[in-house]
GUVO-263546 format. One record per residue: residue in one letter; x negated, y negated, z of N, C-alpha, C in turn. Coordinates in Angstrom, 2 decimals. Example, Ala and Ser with C-alpha at 12.3 -4.5 7.8 and 13.67 -1.06 7.14 Angstrom:
BEGIN
R   residuo      n_xx      n_yy      n_zz     ca_xx     ca_yy     ca_zz      c_xx      c_yy      c_zz
R         A    -13.19      5.69      7.80    -12.30      4.50      7.80    -13.20      3.30      7.80
R         S    -12.85      2.25      7.08    -13.67      1.06      7.14    -12.90     -0.03      7.87
***
This chain:
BEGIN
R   residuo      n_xx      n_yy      n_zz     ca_xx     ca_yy     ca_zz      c_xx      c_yy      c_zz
R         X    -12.63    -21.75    -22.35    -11.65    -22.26    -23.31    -10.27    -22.25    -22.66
R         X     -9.31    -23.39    -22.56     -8.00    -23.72    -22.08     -7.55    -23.20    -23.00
R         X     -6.48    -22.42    -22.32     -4.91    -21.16    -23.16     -3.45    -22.55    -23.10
R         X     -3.33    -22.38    -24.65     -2.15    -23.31    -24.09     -0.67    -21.64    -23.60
R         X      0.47    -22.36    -22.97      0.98    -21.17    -22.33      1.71    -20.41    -23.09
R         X      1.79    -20.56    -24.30      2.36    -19.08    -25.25      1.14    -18.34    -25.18
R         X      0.08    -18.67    -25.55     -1.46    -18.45    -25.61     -1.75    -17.08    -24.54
R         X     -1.49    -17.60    -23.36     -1.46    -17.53    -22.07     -0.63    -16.18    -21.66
R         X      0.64    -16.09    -22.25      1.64    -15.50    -21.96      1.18    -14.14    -23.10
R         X      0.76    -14.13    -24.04      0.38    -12.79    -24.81     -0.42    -12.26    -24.58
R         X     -1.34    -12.83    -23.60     -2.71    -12.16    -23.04     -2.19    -11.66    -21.71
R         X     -2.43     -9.49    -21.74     -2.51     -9.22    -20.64     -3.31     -9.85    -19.59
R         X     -2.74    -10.00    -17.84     -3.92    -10.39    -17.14     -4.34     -8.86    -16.26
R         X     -5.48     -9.42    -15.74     -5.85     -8.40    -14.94     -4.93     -8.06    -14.25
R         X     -4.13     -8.48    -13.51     -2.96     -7.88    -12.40     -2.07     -6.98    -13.60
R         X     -1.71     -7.72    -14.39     -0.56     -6.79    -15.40     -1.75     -5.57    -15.65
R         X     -2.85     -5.51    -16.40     -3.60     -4.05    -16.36     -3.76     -3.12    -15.62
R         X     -3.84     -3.58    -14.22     -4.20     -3.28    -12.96     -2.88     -1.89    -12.44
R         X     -1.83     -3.06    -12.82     -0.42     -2.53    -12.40     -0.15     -1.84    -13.27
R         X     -0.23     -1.59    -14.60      0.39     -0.16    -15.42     -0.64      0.50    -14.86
R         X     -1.81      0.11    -14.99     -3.11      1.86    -14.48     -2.16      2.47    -13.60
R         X     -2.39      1.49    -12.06     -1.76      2.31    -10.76     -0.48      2.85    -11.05
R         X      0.40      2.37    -11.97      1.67      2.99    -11.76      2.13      4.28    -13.09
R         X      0.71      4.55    -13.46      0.57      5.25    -14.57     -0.35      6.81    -13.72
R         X     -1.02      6.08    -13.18     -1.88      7.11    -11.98     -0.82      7.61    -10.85
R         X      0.06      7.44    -10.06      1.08      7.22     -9.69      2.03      8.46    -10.05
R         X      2.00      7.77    -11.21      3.48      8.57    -12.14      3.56     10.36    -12.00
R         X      1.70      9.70    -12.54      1.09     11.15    -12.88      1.03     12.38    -11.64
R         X      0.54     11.45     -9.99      0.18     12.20     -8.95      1.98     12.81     -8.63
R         X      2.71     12.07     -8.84      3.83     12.31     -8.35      4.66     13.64     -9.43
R         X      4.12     13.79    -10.43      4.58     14.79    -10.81      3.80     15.74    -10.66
R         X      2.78     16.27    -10.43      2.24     16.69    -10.13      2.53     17.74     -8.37
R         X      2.99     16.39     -7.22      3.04     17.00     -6.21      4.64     17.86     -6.71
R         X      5.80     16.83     -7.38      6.78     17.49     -7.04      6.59     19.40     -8.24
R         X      5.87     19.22     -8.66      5.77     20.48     -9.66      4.83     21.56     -8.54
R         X      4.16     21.33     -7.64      3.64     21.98     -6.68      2.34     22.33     -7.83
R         X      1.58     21.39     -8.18      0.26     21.96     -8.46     -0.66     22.77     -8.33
R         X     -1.48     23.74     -8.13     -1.83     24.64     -7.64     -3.35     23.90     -6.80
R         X     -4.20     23.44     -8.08     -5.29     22.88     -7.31     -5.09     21.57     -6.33
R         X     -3.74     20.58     -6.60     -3.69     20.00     -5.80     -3.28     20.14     -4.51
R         X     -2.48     21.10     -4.36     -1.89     22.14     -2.96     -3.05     22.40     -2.55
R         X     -3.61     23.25     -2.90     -5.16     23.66     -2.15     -5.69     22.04     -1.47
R         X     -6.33     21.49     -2.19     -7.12     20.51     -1.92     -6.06     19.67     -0.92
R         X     -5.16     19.83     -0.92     -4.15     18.86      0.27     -4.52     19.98      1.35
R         X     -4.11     21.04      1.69     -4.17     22.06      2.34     -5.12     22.33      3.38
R         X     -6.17     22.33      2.59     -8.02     22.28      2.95     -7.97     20.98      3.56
R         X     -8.19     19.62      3.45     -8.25     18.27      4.26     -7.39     18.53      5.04
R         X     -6.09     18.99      5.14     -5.46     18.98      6.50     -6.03     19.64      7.36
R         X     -5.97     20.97      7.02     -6.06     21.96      8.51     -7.89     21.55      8.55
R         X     -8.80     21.21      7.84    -10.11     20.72      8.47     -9.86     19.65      9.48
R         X     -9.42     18.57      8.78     -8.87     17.61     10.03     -8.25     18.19     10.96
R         X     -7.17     18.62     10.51     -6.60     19.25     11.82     -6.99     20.38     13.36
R         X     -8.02     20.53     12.62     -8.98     21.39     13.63    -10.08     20.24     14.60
R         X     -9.98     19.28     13.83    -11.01     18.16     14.34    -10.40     17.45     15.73
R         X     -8.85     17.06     15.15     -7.94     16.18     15.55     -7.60     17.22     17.56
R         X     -7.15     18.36     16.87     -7.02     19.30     18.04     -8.43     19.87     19.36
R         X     -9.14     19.37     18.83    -10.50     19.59     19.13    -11.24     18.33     20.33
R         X    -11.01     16.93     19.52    -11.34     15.73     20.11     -9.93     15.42     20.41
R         X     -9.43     15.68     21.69     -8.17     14.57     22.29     -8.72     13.08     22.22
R         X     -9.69     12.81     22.83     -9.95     11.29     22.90    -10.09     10.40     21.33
R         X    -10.69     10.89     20.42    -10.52     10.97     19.05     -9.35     10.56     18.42
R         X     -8.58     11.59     18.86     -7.14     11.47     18.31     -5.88     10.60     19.12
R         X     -6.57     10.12     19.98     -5.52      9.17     21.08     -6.76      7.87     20.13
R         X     -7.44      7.90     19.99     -8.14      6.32     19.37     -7.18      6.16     17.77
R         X     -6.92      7.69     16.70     -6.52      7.34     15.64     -4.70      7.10     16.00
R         X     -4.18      7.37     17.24     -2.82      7.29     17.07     -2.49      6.02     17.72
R         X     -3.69      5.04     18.25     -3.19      3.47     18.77     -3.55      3.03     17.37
R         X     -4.39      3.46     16.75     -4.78      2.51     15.59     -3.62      2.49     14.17
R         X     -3.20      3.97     14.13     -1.57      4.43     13.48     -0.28      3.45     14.21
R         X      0.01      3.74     15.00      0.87      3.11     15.83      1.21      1.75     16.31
R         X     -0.20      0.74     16.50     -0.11     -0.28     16.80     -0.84     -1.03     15.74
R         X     -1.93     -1.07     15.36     -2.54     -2.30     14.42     -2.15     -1.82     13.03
R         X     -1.85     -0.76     12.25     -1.61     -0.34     11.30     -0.08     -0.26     10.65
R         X      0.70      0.16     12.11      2.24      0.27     11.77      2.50     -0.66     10.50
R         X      3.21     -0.19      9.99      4.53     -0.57      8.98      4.91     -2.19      9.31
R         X      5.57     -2.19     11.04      5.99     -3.28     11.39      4.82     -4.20     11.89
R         X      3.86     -3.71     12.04      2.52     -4.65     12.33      2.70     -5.77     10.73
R         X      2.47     -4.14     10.00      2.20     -5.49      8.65      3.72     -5.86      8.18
R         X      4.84     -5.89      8.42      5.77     -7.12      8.39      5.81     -7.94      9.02
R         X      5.01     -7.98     10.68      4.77     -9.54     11.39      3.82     -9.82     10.78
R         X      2.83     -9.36      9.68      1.82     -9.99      9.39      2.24    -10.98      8.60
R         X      3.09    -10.38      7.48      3.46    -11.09      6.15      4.92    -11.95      6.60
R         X      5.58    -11.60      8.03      6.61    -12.70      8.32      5.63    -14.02      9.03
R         X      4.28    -13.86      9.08      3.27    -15.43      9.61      3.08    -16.19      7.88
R         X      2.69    -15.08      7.17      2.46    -15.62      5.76      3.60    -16.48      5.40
R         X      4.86    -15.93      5.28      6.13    -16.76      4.88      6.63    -17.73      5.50
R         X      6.26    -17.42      6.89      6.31    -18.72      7.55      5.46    -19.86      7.10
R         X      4.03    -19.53      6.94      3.08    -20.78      6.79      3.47    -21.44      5.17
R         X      3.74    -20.72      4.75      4.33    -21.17      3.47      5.45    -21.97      3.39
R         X      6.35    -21.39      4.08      7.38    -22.27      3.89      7.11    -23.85      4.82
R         X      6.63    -23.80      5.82      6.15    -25.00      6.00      4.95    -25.80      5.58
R         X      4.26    -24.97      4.63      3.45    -25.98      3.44      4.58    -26.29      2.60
R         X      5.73    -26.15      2.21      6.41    -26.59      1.58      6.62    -25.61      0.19
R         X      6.23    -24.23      0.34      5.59    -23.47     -0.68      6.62    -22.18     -1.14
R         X      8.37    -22.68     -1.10      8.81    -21.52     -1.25      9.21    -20.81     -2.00
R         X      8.53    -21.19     -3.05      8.53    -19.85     -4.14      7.76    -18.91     -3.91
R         X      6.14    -19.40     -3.50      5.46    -17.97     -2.63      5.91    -17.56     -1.50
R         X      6.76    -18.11     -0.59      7.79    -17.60      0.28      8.07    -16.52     -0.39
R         X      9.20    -16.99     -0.79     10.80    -15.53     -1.53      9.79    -14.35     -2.50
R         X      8.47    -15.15     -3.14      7.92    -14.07     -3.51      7.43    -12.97     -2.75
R         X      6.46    -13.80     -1.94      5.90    -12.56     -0.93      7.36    -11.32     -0.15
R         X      7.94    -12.30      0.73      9.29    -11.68      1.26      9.85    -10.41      0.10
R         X      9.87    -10.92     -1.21     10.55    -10.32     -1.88      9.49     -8.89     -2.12
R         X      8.36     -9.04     -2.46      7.57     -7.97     -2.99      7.71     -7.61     -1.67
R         X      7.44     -7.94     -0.59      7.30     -6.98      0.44      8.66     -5.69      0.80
R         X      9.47     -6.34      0.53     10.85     -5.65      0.30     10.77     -4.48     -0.79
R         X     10.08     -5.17     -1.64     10.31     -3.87     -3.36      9.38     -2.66     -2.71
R         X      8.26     -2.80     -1.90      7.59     -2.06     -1.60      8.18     -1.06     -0.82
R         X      9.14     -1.50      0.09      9.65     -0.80      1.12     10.85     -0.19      0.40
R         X     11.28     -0.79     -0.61     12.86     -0.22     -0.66     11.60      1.25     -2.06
R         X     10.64      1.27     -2.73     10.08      1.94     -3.66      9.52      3.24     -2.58
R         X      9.00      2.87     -1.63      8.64      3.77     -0.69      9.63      5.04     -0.21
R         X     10.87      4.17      0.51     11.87      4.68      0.75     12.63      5.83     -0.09
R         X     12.90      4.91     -1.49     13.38      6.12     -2.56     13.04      7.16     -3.02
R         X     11.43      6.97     -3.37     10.71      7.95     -3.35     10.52      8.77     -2.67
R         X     10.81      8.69     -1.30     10.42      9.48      0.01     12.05     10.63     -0.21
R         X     13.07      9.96     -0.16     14.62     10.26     -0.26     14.46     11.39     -1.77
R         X     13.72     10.83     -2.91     14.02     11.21     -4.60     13.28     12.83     -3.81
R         X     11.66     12.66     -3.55     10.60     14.09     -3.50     11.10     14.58     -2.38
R         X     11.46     14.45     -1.24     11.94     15.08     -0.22     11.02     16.37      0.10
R         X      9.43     15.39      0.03      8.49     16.54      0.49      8.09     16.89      2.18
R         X      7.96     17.88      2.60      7.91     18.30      3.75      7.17     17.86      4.34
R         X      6.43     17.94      5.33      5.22     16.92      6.40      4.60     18.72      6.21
R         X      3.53     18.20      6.84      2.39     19.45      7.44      3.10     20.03      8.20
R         X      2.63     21.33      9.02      3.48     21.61      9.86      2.39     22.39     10.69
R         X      2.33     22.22     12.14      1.29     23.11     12.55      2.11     23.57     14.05
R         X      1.28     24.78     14.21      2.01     24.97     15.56      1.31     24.57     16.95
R         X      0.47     23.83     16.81     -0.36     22.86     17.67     -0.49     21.11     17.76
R         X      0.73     20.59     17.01      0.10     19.08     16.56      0.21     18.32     17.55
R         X     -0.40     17.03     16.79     -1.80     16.49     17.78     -0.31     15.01     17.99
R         X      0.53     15.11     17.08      1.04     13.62     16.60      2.70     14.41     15.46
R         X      3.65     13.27     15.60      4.81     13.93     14.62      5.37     12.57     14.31
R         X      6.23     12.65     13.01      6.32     11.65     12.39      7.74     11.95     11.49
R         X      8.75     11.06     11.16     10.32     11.09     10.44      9.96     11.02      9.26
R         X     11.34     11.17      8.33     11.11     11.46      7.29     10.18     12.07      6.47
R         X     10.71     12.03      5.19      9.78     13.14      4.28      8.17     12.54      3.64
R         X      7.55     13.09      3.21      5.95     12.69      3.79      5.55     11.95      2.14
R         X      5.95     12.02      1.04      5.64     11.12     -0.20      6.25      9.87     -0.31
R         X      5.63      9.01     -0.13      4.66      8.69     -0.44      4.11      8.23      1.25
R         X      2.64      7.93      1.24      3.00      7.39      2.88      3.21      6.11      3.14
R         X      4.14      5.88      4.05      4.64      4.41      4.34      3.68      3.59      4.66
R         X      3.04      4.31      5.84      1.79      3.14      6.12      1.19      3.29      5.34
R         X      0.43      3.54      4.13     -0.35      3.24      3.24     -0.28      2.18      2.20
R         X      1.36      2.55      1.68      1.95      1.54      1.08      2.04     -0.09      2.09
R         X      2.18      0.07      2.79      2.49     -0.31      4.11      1.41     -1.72      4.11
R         X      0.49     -0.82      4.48     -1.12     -2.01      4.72     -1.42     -2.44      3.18
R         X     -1.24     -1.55      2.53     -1.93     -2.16      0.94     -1.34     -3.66      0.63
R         X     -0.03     -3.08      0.48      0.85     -4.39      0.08      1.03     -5.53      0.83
R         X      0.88     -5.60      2.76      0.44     -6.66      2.91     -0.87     -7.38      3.07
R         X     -2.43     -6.51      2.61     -3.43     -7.29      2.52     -3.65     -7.62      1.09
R         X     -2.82     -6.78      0.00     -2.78     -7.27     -1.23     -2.36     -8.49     -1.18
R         X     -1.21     -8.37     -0.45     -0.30    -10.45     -0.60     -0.88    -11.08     -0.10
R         X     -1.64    -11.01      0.57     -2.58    -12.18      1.80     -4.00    -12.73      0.87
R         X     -4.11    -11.22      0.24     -5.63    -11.88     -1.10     -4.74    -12.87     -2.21
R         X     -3.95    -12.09     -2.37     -3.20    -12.63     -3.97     -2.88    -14.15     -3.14
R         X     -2.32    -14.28     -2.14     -1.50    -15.71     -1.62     -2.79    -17.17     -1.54
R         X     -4.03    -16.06     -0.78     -5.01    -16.77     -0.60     -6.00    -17.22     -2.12
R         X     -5.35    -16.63     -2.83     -6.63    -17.37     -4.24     -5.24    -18.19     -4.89
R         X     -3.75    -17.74     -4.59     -3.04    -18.47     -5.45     -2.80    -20.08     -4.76
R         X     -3.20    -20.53     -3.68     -3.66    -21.25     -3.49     -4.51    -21.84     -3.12
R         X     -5.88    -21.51     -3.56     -7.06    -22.23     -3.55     -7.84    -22.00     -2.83
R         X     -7.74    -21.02     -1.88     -8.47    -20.57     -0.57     -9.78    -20.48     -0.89
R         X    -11.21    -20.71     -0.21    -12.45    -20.83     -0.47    -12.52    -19.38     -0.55
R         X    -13.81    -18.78     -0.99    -14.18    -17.32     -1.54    -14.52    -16.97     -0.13
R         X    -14.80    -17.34      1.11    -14.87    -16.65      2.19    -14.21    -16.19      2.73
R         X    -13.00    -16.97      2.90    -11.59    -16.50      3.21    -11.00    -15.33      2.78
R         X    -11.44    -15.63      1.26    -10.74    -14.13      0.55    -11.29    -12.88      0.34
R         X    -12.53    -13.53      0.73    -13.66    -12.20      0.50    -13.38    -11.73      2.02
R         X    -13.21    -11.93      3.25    -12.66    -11.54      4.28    -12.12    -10.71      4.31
R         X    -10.66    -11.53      4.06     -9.05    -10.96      3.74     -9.41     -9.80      3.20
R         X    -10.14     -9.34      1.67    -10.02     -8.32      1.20    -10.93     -6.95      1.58
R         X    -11.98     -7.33      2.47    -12.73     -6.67      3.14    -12.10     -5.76      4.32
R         X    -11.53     -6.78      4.88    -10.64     -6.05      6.12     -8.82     -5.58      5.24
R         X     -8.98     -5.74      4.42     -7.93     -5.12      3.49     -8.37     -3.41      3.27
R         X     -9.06     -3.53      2.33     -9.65     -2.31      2.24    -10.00     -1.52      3.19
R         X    -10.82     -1.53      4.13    -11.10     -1.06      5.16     -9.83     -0.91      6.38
R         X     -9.04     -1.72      6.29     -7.43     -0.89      6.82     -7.09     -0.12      5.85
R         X     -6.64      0.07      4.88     -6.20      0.61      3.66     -7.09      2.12      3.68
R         X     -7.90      2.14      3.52     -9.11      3.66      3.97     -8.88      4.06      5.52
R         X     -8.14      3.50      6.10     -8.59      3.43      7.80     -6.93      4.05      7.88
R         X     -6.17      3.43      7.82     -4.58      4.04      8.05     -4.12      5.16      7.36
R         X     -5.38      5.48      6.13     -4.86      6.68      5.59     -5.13      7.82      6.09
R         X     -6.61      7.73      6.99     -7.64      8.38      7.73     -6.80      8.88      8.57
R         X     -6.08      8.02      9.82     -5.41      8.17     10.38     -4.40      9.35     10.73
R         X     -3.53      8.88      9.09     -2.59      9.79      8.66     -2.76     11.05      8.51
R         X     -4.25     11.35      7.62     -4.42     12.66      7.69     -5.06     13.41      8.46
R         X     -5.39     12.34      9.40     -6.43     13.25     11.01     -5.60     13.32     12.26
R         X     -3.93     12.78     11.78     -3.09     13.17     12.85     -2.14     14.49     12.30
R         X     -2.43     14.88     11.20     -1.66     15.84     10.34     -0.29     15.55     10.41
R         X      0.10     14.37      9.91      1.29     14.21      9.46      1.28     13.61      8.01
R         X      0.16     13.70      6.99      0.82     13.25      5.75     -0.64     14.16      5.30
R         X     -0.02     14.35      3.81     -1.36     15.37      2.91     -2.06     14.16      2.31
R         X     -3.32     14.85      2.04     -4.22     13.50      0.87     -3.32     13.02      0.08
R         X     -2.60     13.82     -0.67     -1.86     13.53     -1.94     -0.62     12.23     -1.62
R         X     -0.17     12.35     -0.02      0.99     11.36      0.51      0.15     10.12      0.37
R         X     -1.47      9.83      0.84     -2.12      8.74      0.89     -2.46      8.32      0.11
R         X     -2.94      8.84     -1.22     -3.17      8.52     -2.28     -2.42      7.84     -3.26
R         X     -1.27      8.32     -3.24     -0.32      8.01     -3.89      0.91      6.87     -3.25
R         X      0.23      6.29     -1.65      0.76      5.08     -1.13     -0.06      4.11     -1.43
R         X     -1.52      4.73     -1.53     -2.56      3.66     -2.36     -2.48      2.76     -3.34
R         X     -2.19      3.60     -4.59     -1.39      3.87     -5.87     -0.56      2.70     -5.64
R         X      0.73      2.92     -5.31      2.15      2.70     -5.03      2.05      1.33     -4.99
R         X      0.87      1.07     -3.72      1.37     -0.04     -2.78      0.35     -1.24     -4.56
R         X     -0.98     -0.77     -4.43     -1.76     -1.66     -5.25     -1.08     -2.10     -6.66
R         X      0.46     -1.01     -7.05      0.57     -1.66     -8.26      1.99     -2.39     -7.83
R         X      2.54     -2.12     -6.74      3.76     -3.13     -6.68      2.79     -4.47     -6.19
R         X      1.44     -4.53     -5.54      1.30     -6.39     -5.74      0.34     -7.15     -6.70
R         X     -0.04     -5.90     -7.85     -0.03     -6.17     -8.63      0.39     -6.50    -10.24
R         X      1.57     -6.05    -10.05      3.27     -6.13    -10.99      3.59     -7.63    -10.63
R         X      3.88     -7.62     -8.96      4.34     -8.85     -8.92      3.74    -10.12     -9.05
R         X      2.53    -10.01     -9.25      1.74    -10.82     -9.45      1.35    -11.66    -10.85
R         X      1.32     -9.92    -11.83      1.80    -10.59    -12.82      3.14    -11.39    -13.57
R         X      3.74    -11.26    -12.51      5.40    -11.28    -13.35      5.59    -12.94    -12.30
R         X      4.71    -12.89    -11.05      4.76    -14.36    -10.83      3.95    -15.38    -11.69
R         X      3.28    -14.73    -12.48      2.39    -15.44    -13.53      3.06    -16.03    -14.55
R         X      3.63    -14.94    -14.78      4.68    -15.51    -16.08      5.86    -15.88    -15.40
R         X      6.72    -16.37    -14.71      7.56    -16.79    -14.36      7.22    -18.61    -14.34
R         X      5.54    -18.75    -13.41      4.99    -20.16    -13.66      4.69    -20.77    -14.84
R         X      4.30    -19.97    -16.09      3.85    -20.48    -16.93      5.55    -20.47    -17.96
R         X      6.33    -19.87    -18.05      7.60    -20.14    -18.24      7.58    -21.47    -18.49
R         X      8.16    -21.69    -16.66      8.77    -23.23    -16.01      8.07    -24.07    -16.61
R         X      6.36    -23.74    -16.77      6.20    -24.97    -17.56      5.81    -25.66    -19.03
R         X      6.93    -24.35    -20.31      7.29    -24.71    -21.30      8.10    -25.24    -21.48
***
């Protein structure tokens, strides 16, 4: 059944559901770390120093998770990813998903940032580490990092028409970076479960906020 667009516009979509959960799950982990939870301290605690015994253990191991941190995963990996996206867009002629993508990719980074500045939580700290890392450790950057640009690359690829192989791809090797850079993070002992989780979180509901709010911005324009 065709929604005419008031119709359209009162019906949550999946991205708008999607995006209060995560940023409701989110809300929750983040008060939580800054209140120093008891069971969640433990359970951050325990995954580190296990990893961290792993990480110190296998050098070769941990030189494979710090090219894969460092080079295919970085932060700035996935802004040349999503500066090819804005490019191809803007020369399809497409720049409202331009300034969108550009733009969410920005909200992500500047939400990351604040948060990191607001909790001003400490990193692990060991007197053996394998790997070291700036700033304060909530939320984690690369997590947020990879989410938000294989989120934009799925969301870009169905918002224009991309065949289901393409996107079923895209989101395959989405996920599986997304599980893979967090791995990383916590088998080089520089971020707790709770930092990855909550970049998970972070990253899945800023591109899915913007997604909805690019929804309604189109169906707007064309009342």
């Amino acid at each position: 059944m065709l929604l005419t667009a008031p119709e359209a516009r009162s019906r949550p979509t999946l991205p708008l559901r999607a995006g209060l959960v995560c940023t409701l799950a989110a809300g929750v982990l983040l008060a939580l770390v800054v209140v120093r939870w008891g069971p969640l301290m433990s359970l951050d605690r325990s995954v580190a120093e296990g990893l961290h015994r792993r990480a110190v253990a296998d050098p070769g191991l941990t030189h494979a998770n710090r090219i894969l941190t460092d080079w295919v995963w970085d932060p700035w990996a996935m802004r040349a990813l999503l500066a090819v996206v804005v490019a191809v867009l803007l020369w399809r002629g497409e720049r409202l998903s331009a300034l969108w993508v550009a733009a969410t990719s920005g909200l992500g980074t500047a939400v990351q940032q604040g948060l990191k500045a607001a909790v001003g939580r400490d990193r692990p700290r060991w007197p053996d580490p394998v790997d070291s890392a700036g700033y304060a450790a909530f939320p984690s950057g690369h997590a947020i990092g990879v989410t938000v640009a294989f989120g934009l690359l799925v969301w870009v690829l169905a918002l224009h028409g991309a065949q289901r192989g393409p996107r079923t791809a895209a989101l395959v090797v989405g996920v599986v970076s997304a599980f893979g850079v967090g791995f990383t993070r916590l088998f080089l002992g520089v971020h707790w479960f709770s930092d990855v989780v909550g970049g998970w979180l972070i990253g899945v509901a800023v591109v899915t906020l913007s997604a909805a709010a690019h929804r309604r911005w189109v169906l707007n324009r064309r009342t």
